[in-house]
SETIKOL-361427 format. One record per residue (C-alpha): y negated, x negated, z; residue number from 1. Coordinates in steps of 0.1 Angstrom, whole numbers, m for minus. Example, Ala and Ser with C-alpha at 12.3 -4.5 7.8 and 13.67 -1.06 7.14 Angstrom:
// SETIKOL-361427
SITE  north   east     up  num
SITE     45   m123     78    1
SITE     11   m137     71    2
***
This chain:
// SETIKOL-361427
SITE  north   east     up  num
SITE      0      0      0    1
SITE    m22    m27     m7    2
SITE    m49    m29    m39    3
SITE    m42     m4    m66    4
SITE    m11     10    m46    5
SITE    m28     17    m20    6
SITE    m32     57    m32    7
SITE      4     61    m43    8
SITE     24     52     m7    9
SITE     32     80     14   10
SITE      4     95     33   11
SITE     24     86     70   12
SITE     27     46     63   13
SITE     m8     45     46   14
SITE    m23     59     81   15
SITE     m5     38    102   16
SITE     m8      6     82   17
SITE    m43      8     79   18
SITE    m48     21    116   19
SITE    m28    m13    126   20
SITE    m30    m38     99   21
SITE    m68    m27     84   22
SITE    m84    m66     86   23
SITE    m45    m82     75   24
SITE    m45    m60     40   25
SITE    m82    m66     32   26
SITE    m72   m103     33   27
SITE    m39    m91     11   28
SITE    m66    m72    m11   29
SITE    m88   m104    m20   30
SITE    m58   m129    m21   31
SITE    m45   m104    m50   32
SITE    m81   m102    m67   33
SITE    m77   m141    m71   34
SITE    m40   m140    m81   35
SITE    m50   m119   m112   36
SITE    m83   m130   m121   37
SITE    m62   m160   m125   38
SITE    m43   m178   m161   39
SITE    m12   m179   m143   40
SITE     17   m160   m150   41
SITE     24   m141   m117   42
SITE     43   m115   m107   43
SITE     31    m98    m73   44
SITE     59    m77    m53   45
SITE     52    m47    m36   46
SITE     78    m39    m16   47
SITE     83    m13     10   48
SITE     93    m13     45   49
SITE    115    m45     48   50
SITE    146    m44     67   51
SITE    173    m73     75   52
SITE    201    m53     57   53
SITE    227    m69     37   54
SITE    218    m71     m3   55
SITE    232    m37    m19   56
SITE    217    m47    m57   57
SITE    211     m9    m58   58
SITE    170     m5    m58   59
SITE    142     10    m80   60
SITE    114    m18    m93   61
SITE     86     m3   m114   62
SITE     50     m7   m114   63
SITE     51     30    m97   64
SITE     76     46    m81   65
SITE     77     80    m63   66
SITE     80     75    m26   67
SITE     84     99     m1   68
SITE     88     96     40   69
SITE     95     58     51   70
SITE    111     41     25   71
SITE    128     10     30   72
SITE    143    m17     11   73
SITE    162    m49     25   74
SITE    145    m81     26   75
SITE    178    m93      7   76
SITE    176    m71    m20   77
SITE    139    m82    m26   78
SITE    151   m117    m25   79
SITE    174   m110    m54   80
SITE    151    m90    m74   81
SITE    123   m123    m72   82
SITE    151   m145    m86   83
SITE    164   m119   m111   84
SITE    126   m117   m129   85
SITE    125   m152   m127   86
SITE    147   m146   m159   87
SITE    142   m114   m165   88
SITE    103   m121   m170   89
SITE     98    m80   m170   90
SITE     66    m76   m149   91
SITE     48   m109   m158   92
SITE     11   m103   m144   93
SITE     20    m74   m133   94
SITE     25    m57   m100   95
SITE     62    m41    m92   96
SITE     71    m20    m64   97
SITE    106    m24    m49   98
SITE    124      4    m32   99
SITE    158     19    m23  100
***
């Protein structure tokens, strides 16, 4: 829910994050500006609550998803998406959202 996702996450963890974490996704918020103001080729995740779950390799990526309550997605399973568009090269300088 940082930047331009901001408006599409659930209403419930867009109060509470920016309740609790206001100053931490400003900061988020002006480290992305740089990122793609930039000539690199990036990719910047978005993903949704993380949990230490095992890696399923059964979760949604797209630069908007529908999302609904408190989604969740394993820290594992966003480890193997990062190395899989490291080939893939799908969302170069673009920004993907990673749910379950």
């Amino acid at each position: 829910g940082v930047g331009a996702t901001r408006a599409r996450s659930p209403l419930l963890p867009r109060i509470l994050y920016r309740l609790l974490l206001g100053d931490i996704f400003a900061d988020k918020a002006a480290g992305e500006a740089i990122v793609r103001a930039s000539s690199l080729e990036w990719t910047i995740a978005y993903p949704v609550l993380l949990t230490d779950g095992p890696r399923t390799g059964r979760y949604r990526a797209g630069e908007t998803l529908a999302l609904h309550g408190m989604p969740k997605i394993a820290r594992a399973d966003v480890a193997d998406f990062l190395l899989s568009e490291l080939a893939a090269r799908a969302f170069v300088r673009k920004g993907v959202v990673l749910s379950n």
